[in-house]
C-alpha positions in Angstrom: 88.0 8.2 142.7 91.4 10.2 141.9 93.4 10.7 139.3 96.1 8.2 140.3 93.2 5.8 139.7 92.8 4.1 136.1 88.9 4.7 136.1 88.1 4.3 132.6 90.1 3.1 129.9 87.7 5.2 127.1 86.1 8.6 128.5 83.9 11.0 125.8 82.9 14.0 127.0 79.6 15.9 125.4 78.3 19.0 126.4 74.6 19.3 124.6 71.4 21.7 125.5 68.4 21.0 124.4 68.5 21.7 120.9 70.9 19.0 120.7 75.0 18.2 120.6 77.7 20.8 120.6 80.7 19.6 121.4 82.1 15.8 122.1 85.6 14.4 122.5 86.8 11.5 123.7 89.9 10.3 126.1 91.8 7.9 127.4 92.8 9.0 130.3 92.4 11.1 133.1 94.6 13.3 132.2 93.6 13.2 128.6 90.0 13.7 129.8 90.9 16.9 131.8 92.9 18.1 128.7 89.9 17.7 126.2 87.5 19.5 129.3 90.3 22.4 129.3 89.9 22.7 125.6 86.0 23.3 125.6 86.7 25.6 128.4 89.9 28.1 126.8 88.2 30.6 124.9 85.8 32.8 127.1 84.3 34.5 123.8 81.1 33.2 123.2 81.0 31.1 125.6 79.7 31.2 129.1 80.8 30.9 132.9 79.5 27.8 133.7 78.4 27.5 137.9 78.7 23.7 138.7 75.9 22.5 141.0 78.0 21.4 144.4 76.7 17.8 143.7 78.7 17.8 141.0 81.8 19.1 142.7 83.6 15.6 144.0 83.1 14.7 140.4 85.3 17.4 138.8 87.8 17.9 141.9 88.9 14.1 141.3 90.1 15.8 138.3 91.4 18.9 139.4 89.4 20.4 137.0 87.9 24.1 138.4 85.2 24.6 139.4 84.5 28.1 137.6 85.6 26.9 133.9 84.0 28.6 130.7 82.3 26.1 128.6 80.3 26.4 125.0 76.4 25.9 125.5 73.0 27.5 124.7 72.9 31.4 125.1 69.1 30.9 126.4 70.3 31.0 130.0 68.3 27.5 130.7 69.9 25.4 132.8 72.5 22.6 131.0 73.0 18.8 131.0 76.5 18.4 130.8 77.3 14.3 130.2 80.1 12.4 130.2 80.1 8.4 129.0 82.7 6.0 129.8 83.8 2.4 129.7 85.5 1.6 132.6 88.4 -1.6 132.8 85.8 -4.0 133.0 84.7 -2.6 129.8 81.8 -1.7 131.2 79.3 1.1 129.6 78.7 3.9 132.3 77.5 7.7 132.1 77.7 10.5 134.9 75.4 13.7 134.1 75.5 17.1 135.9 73.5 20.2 135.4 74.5 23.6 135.6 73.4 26.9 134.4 75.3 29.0 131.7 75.5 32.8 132.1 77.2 35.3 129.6 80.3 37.4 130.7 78.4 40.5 131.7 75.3 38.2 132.8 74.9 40.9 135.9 75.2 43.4 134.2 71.9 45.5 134.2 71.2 48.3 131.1 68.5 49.7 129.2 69.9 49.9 125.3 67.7 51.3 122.4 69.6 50.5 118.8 68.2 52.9 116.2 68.9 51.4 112.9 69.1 53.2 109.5 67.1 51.2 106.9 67.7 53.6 104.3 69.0 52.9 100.9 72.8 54.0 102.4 72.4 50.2 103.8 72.8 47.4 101.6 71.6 43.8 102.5 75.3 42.8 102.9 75.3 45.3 105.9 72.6 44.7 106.9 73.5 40.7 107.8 76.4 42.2 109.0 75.2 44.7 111.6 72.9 42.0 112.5 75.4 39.5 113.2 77.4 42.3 115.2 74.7 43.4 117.4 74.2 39.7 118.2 78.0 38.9 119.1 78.4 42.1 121.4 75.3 41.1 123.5 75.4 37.6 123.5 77.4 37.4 126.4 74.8 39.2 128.4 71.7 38.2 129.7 69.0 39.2 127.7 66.0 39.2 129.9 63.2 41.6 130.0 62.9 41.6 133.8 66.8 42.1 134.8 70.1 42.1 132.9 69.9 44.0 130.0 66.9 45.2 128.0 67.2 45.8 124.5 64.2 48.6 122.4 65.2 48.6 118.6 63.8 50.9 115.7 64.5 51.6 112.7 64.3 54.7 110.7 63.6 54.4 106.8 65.4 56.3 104.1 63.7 60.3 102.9 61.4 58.8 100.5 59.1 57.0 103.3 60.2 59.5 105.7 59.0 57.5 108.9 60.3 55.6 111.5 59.0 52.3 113.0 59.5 50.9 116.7 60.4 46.9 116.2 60.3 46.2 120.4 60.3 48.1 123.3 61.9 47.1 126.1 59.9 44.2 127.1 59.9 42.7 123.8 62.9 41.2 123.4 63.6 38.2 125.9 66.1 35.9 124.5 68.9 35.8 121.9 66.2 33.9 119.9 64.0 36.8 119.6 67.2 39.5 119.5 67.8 37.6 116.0 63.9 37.6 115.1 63.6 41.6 116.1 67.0 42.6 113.7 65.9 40.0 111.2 62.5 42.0 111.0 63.4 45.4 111.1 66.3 45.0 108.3 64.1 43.1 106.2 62.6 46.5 105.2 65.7 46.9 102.5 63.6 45.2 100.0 61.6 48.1 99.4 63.7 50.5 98.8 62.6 53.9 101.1 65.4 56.1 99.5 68.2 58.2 101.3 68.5 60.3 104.0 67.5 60.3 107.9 65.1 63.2 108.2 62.6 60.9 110.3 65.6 60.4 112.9 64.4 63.3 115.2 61.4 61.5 115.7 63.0 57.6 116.2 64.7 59.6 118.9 62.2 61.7 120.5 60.0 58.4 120.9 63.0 57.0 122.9 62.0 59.8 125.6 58.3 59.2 125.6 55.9 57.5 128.5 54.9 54.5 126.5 58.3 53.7 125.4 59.9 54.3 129.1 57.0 52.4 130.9 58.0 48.7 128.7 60.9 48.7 130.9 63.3 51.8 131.6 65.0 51.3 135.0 65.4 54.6 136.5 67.2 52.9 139.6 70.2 52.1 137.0 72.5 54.1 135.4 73.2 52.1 132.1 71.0 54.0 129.6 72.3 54.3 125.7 71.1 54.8 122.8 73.2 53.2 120.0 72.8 55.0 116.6 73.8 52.6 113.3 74.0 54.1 109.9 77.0 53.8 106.8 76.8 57.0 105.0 73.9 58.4 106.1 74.2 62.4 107.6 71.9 63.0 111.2 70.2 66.8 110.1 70.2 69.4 112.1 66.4 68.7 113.7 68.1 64.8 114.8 71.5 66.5 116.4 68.7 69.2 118.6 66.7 66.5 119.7 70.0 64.3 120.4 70.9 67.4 122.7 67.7 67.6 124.3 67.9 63.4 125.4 71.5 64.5 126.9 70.5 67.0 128.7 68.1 65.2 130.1 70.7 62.6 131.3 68.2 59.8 131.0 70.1 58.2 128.1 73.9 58.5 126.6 74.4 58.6 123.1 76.8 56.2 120.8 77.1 56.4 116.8 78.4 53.7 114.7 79.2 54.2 111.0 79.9 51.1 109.4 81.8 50.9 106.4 81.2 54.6 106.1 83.0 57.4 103.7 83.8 59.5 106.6 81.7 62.6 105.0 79.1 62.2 108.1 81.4 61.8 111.1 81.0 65.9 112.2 76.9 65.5 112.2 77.7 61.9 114.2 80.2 63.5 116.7 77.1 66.7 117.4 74.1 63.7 117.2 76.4 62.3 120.3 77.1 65.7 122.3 80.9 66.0 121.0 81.8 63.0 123.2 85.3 62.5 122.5 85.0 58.2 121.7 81.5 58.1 121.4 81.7 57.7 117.4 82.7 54.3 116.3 83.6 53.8 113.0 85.2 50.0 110.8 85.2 48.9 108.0 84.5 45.3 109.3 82.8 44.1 112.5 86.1 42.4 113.8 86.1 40.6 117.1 87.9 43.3 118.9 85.3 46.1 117.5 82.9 44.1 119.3 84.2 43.1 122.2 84.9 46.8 122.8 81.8 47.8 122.3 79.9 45.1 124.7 82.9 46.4 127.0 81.9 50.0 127.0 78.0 48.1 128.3 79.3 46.5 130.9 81.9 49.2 132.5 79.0 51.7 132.2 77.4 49.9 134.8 80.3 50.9 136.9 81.8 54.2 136.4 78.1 56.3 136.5 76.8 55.8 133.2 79.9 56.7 130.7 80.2 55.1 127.5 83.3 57.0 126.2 
């Protein structure tokens, strides 16, 4: 087989997992085909780096495809079927199959993240989806695994008028992208009982970050990628959340990064103390844009590299 041979006169290409098709095309040509297999490998956001089994190899050097190429598939990590059905010039129905595993961008990249989320009444359901759907497009491209790659704790803190805070998974509780989604979809579903405004109970969502329990689900000591992401709109840390913020700083066992989405900017001096005066550790947008969050999953993954420094 090359690609001076006529092999097929109709080639379609699907790549599917099992939950079912994603994407198909179909050529007429070999050099057709390889465009269409460059198309559903250009765009390295949300995809994955897809590591061809060396079976496969012959197959997709006849086409000078490479071998590293970034294809759309699952975000579970489970390994892929990848098939491709033809009709050679005989007319004659064929199929070739290969399977390969799809990792994330930063699937090495090892971290312990804790997102403290403020459910008050400063957070409508709108931001809520969106938050949600942000938190889910900066770690996608990890891997989300409770044993290595990046492990994920998330609470929430409830508005002055419950005045409590409530742990939705420790680190070993969230294992997949799947139950990423279930975890936010949980802890934001809170905004329909209203709990009022204000933070007071964000001393204690962040002192329980520091306890034994907490660290014995699955803090990694041996690593240096420790954060704690704090997301709020309006809402204003008090003095008792920016002391205890200092104390976890101190400590050096986790990093602090603030987010005020679609905020008023009448709480960004209490977010810069909650984060230790961090020059670029306060993140603030009016819309989760793809650049927002690719700098964000950006600041994970180089943290694993230059000794634990988010900003």
């Amino acid at each position: 087989m090359s690609t001076s041979t006529n092999w097929f006169s109709e080639f379609i290409l699907i790549t599917y997992d099992i939950n079912g098709v994603i994407n198909n095309g179909t050529a007429n040509n070999v050099n057709d085909f390889v465009d269409l297999y460059n198309e559903y490998t250009s765009d390295i956001s949300g995809g994955c780096i897809l590591d061809i089994i060396p079976s496969v190899l012959e197959v997709i050097n006849d086409y000078n495809v490479p071998p590293k190429s970034i294809i759309y598939c699952t975000r579970d990590y489970r390994l892929q079927t990848i098939t491709i059905f033809g009709v050679n010039n005989e007319e004659t129905l064929f199929t070739r199959e290969f399977k390969a595993v799809c990792y994330g961008k930063y699937h090495r990249i090892a971290a312990n993240i804790v997102f403290i989320i403020d459910v008050s009444q400063a957070v409508n359901a709108v931001q809520s989806q969106d938050t949600t759907q942000f938190v889910l497009d900066a770690l996608e491209q990890f891997n989300l695994n409770y044993l290595e790659g990046i492990q994920v704790g998330l609470i929430s803190v409830f508005g002055d008028d419950v005045g409590t805070m409530m742990q939705y998974s420790d680190f070993s509780g969230i294992y997949s992208y799947n139950s990423l989604w279930a975890a936010l979809t949980n802890a934001y579903s809170v905004n329909t009982s209203p709990s009022g405004f204000g933070q007071a109970a964000l001393s204690r969502a962040l002192n329980f970050t520091m306890s034994s329990d907490f660290k014995a689900s699955g803090y990694r000591s041996d690593i240096n990628n420790h954060v704690i992401v704090y997301i709020t709109t309006t809402s204003t840390p008090d003095q008792a959340a920016i002391d205890q913020a200092s104390v976890i700083l101190s400590s050096g066992d986790y990093k602090i990064i603030a987010i005020s989405y679609q905020g008023d900017g009448s709480n960004i001096n209490a977010l810069q103390k909650l984060v230790g005066n961090n020059s670029g550790c306060v993140l603030t947008s009016l819309k989760y844009t793809k650049t927002f969050t690719d700098s964000f999953a950006e600041k994970i993954a180089n943290a694993s590299n230059n000794g634990g420094n988010y900003c």
